[in-house]
C-alpha positions as CSV (number, residue, x, y, z in Angstrom):
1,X,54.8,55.5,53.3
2,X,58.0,53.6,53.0
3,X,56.9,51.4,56.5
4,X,53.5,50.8,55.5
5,X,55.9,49.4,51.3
6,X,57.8,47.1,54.2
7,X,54.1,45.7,55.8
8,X,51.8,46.1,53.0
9,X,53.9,44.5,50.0
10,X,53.8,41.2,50.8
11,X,49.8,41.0,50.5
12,X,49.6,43.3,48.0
13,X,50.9,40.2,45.7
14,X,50.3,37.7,47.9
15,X,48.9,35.5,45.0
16,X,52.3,34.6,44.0
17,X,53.1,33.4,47.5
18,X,49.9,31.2,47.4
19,X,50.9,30.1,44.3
20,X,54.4,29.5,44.9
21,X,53.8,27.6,48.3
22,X,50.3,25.4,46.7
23,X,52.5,24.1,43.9
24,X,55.4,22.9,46.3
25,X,52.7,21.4,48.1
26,X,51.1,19.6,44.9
27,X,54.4,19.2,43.4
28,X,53.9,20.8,40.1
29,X,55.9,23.7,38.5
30,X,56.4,26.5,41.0
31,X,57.9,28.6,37.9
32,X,54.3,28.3,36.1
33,X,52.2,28.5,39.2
34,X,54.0,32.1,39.8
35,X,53.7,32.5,35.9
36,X,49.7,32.2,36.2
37,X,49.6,35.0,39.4
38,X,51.3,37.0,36.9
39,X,48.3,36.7,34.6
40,X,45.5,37.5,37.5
41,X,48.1,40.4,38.6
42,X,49.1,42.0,35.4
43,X,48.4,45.9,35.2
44,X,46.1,45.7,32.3
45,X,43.7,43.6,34.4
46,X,44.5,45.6,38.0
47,X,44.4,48.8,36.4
48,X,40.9,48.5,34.9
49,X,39.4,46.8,37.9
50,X,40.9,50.2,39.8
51,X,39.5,52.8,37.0
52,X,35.9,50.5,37.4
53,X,35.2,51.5,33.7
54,X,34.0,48.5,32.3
55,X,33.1,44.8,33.7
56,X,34.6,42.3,31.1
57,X,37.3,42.2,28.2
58,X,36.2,39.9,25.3
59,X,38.5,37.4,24.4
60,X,38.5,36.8,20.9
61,X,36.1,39.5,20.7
62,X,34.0,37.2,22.0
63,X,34.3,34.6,25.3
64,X,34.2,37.7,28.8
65,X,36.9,37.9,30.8
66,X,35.3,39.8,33.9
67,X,37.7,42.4,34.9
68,X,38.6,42.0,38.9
69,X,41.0,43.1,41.2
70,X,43.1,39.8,42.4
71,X,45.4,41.9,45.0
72,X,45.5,40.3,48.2
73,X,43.4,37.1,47.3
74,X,44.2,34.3,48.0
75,X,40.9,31.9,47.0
76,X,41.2,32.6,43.2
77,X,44.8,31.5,42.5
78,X,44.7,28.8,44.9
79,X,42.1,27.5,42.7
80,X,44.2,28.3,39.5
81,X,47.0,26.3,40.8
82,X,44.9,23.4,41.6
83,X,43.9,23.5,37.9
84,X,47.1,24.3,36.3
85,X,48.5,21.1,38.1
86,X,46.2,19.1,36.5
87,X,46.8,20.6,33.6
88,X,50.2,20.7,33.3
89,X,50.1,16.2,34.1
90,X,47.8,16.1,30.9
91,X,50.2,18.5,28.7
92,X,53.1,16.6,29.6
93,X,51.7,13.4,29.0
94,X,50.7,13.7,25.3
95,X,53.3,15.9,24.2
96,X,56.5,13.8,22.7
97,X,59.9,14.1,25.1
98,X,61.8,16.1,22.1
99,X,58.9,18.8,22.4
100,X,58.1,19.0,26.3
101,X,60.7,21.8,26.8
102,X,59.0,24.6,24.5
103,X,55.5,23.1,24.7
104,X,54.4,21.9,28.1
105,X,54.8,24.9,29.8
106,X,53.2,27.1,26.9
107,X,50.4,24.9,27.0
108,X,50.1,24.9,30.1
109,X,50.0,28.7,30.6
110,X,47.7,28.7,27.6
111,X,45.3,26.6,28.9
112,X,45.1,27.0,33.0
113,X,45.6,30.7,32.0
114,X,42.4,31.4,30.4
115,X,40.2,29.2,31.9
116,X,41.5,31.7,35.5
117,X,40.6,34.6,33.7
118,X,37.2,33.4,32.6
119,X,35.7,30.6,35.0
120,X,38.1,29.7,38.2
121,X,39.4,33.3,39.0
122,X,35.8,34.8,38.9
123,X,34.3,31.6,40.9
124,X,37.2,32.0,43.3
125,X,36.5,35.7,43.8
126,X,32.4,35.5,44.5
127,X,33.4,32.8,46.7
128,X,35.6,34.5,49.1
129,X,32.9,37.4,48.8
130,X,30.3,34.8,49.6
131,X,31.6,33.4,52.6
132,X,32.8,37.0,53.9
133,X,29.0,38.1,53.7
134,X,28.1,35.0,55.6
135,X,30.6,35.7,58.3
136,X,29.6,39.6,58.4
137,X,26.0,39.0,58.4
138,X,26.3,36.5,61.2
139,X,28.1,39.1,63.0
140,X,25.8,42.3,62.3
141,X,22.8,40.2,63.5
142,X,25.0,39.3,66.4
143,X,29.0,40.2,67.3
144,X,28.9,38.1,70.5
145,X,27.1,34.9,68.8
146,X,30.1,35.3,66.0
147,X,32.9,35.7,68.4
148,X,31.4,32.5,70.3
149,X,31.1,30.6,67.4
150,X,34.6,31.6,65.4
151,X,36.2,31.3,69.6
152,X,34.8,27.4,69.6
153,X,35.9,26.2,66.4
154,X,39.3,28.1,66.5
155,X,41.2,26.0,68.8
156,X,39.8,22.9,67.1
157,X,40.7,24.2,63.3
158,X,44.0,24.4,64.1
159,X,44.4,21.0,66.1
160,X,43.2,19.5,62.1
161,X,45.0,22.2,59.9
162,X,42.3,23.9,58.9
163,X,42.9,27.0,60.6
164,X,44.3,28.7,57.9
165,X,40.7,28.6,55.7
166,X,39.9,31.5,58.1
167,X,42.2,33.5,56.0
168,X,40.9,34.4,52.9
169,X,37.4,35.6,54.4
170,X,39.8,37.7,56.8
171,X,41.4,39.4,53.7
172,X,38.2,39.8,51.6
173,X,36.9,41.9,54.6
174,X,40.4,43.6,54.5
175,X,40.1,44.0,51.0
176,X,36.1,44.9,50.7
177,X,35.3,46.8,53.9
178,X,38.9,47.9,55.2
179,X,39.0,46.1,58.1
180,X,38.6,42.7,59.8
181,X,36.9,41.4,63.1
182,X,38.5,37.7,62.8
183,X,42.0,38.4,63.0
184,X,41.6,39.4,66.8
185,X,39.9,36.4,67.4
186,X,42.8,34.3,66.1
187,X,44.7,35.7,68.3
188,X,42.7,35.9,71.2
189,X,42.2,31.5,70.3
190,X,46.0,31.5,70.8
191,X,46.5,33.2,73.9
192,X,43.6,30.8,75.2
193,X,46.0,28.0,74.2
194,X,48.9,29.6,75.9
195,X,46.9,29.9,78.6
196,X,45.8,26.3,79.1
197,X,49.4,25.3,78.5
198,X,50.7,26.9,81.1
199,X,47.8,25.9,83.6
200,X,49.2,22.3,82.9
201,X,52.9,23.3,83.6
202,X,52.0,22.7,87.7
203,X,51.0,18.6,86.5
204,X,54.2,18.2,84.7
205,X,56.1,15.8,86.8
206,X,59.5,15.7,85.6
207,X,62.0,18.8,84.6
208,X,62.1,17.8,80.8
209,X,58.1,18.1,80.9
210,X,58.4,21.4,82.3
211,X,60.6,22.4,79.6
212,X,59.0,21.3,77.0
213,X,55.4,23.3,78.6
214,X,57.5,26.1,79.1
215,X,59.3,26.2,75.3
216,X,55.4,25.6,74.2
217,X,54.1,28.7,76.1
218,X,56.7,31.0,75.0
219,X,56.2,29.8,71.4
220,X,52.6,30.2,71.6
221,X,53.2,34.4,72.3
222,X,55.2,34.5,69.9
223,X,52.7,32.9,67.6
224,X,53.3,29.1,66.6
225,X,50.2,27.6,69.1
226,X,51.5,23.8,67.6
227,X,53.9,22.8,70.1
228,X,51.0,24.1,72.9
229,X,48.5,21.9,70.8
230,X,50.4,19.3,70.3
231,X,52.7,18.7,73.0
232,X,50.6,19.6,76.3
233,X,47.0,19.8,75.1
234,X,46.6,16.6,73.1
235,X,48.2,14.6,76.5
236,X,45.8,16.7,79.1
237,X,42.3,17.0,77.3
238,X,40.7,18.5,80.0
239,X,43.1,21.5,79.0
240,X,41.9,21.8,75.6
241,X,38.5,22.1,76.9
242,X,39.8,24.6,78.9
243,X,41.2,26.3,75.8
244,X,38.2,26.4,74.0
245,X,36.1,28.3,77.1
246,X,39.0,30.7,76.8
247,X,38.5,31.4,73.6
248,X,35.0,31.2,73.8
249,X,34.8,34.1,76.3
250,X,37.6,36.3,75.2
251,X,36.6,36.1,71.1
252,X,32.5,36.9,72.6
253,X,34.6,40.1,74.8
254,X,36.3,41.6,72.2
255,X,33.1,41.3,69.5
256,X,30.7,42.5,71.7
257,X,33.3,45.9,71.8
258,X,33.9,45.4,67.8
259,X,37.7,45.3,68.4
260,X,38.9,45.2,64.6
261,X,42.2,45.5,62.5
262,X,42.4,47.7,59.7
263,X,45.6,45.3,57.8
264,X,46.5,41.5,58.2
265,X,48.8,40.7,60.6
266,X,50.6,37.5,62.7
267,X,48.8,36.3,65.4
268,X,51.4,37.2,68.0
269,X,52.6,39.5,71.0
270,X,54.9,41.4,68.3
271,X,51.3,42.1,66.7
272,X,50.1,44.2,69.8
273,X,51.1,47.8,68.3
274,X,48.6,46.8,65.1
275,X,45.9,47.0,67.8
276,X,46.6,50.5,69.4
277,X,43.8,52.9,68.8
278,X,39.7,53.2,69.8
279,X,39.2,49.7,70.2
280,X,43.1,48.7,72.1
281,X,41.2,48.7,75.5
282,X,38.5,46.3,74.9
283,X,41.2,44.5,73.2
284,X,43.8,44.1,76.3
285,X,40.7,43.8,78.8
286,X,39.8,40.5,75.8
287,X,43.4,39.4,75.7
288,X,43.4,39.6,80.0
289,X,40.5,37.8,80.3
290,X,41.3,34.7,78.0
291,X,44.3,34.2,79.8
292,X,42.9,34.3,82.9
293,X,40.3,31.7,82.4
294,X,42.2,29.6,80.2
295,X,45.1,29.2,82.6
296,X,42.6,29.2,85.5
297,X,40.4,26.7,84.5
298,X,43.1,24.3,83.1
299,X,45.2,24.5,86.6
300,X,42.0,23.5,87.9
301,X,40.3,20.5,85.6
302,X,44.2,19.6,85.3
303,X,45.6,20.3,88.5
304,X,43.2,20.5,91.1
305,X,40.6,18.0,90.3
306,X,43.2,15.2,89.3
307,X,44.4,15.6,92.9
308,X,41.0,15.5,94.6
């Protein structure tokens, strides 16, 4: 109980990370972005979304607040924060400097508060179920099609930034179903990066390249695939190609066996105990195979061909 406190606590509230890091990121109040996860994770609203006695409250006896459980999301108060930032720009432009102190923020809350509770928190919510039922219908009709799609556009996702939009419809499954089938394919996309990086360390030509392909491989196990990305697969494209088969075939592998997690974890090597149970065959046999033919065909469109 007290390990699973240590790993579970974090995304048990992980709306007030989201909210904390969006509102650095849009450079409003972090203090208010927490204060509106507060409101989405207050007991009265977690407590009857648990007992699943009624469906709304009625503000004001009568505007619904529908009563859901906002653990572990991440879509809902993302959405909130945008709002609130907006929000909170308005407030504090009409409200006189000698009253900003006690009345921006109260507005604020006021304002982005309810309209969480009663349009963006909800919206946010059938979202994330939305494009979790996409995701799992695509893969009940066919796991292998779904692992070849999710193994293409991984690499590529995170190459833009968008990798991490994977992550919400990975913790709606968590929180809905109990486990997840994406989270092996992330890391199965970065051990095909790893892979290809370390096919391209026999082209590096000088002792500083190999270092820096070396540092990028041993980053990439330990879960941070940017330096990989960025510093080796960006300069030899034919690598990143290679990347993308790798992930390709290992995230098809693993589906095809329905390797799963049953909590969210870090893409990593330090993530490997997770895995251990029914499915932790399939899954080293997956993680085996993308490095094989990631490394493999990288040394060779890289290595081989450019010497031919």
């Amino acid at each position: 109980m007290i390990i699973d406190m240590l790993a579970s606590g974090v995304f048990n509230f992980l709306p007030f990370l989201v909210a904390a890091s969006e509102a650095k990121k849009l450079k409003t109040n972090q203090y208010l972005a927490i204060a509106l996860a507060t409101v989405i994770m207050y007991p009265t609203m977690v407590n009857a979304a648990a007992a699943g006695e009624i469906s709304n409250f009625y503000l004001f006896g009568m505007i619904p607040v529908p009563v859901f459980n906002y653990s572990s999301s991440v879509i809902p108060i993302f959405f909130g924060v945008l709002l609130m930032s907006y929000v909170h720009r308005w407030v504090d432009r009409i409200i006189p400097s000698a009253a900003k102190t006690v009345i921006v923020p109260t507005l604020t809350l006021f304002i982005s508060g309810i309209l969480t509770l009663t349009v963006v928190g909800p919206i946010g919510i059938y979202l994330g179920r939305g494009l979790a039922s996409v995701v799992n219908t695509v893969y009940d009709i066919s796991p292998v099609l779904c692992g070849v799609f999710f193994g293409a556009i991984r690499p590529v996702s995170i190459l833009v930034g968008m990798h991490h939009a994977m992550t919400p419809i990975a913790m709606e499954n968590f929180a809905s179903q109990g486990w997840d089938m994406l989270m092996p394919m992330m890391f199965v996309a970065n051990l095909s990066i790893v892979g290809a990086a370390a096919g391209c360390y026999f082209k590096a030509n000088s002792k500083s390249e190999k270092t820096v392909i070396g540092g990028a491989v041993l980053s990439g196990f330990l879960g941070i695939t940017e330096p990989a990305l960025f510093g080796v697969l960006t300069k030899y494209k034919m690598a990143f190609v290679a990347a993308t088969v790798g992930s390709v075939v290992g995230s098809a592998f693993i589906s095809f066996f329905g390797v799963r997690l049953y909590g969210y974890i870090t893409s990593s090597v330090f993530s490997i105990p997770a895995y251990i149970g029914p499915y932790f065959p399939f899954a080293v046999l997956g993680w085996i195979i993308t490095l094989a033919v990631s490394f493999s065909l990288s040394y060779l469109l890289v290595v081989k061909m450019n010497r031919s």
